[in-house]
N, C-alpha and C positions, 0 to 999 in steps of 0.2 A: 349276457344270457337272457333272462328275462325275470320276470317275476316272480315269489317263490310259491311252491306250494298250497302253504298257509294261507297267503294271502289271496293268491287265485280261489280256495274252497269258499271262503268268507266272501269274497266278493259276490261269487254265481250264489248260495244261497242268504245273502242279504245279512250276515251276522257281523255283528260289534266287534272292530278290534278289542280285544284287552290285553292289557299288560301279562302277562304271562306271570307274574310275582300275585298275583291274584289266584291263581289255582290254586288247590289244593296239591300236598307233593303227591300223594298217591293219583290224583288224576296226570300228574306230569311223567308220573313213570307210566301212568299205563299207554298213553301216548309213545313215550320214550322207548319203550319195550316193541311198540308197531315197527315206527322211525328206524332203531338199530336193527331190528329182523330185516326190513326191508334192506337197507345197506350192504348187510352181511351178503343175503343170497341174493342178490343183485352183483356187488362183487365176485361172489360164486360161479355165477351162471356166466359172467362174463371172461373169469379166466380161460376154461375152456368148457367145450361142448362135454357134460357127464350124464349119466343116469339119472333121475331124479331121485332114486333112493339116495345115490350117492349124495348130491346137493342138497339130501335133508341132511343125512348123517351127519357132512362137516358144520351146517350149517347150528344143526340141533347142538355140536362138539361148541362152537363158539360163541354160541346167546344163551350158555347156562349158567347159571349164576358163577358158579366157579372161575367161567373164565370172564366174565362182566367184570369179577373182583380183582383179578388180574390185570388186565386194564386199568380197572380204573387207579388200582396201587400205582402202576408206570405214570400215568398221568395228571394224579394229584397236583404235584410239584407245577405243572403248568399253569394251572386254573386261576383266575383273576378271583377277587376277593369274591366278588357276586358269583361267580359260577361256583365257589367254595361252598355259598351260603347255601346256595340252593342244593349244591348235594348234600350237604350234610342234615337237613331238612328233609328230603328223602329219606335217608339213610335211617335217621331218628323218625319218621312216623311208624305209630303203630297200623301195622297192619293185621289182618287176623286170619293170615293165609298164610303158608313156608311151605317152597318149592318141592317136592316128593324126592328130589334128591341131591339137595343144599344143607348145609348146616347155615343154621338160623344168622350166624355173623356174613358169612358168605352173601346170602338171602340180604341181608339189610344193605350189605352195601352195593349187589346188585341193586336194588331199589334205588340208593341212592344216585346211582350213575344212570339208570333210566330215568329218571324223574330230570335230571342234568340236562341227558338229550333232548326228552320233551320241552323243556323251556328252552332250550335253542334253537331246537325244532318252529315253537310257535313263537316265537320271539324274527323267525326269519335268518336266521342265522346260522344257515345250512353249510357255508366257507367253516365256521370253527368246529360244527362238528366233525367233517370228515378230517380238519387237520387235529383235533384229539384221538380222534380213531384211525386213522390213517396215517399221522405222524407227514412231515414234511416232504413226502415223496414225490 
């Protein structure tokens, strides 16, 4: 393929790689929250041709926190010890926001599973996200 994302933004504007254990969690889910929306209705829009209200609605039905927690419940059991730490790191920051219509445990660990993304995401590691999110298909 070619080079990922991450690295091509960094490149054309001149910035430092860093290690991605170096962010803050709440900066890796806000990241992480872009990266999975992106995914979602990109797979959306490619199943088939719909409306775009329609490709909000399912899209808005599947990056709400409820169903992040969903997920990320199925795919805990996967996760290497570092990808653990780092969600659980997410999950555990305070944040001083809750989604308008999550409950606050729901909420935390959506956080935790965006912040997960985000460091895979800028870590370059775009192959493991979409087989956590995508499963083996």
């Amino acid at each position: 393929m070619g080079e990922d994302l991450t690295s091509i933004i960094r490149e054309r504007f001149g910035y430092e790689t860093v290690d991605a254990k170096q962010y803050a969690p709440l900066a890796l889910a806000f990241v992480g929250d872009a990266v999975y929306s992106l995914l979602i209705r990109t797979r959306l829009l490619c199943e088939q041709e719909r409306t775009v209200n329609h490709l909000h609605k399912h899209a808005a039905d599947e990056v709400k926190a409820e169903a992040q927690k969903e997920l990320m419940t199925r795919i805990l059991p996967l996760l290497t010890e570092e990808e653990t730490t780092v969600y659980k790191r997410g999950r555990n920051a305070k944040s001083y926001t809750v989604a308008k219509h999550a409950s606050v445990t729901d909420y935390r660990i959506a956080t935790g599973f965006e912040a997960l993304i985000g460091f895979l995401y800028l870590e370059g590691r775009t192959d493991r996200i979409m087989e956590l999110v995508f499963g083996q298909e």
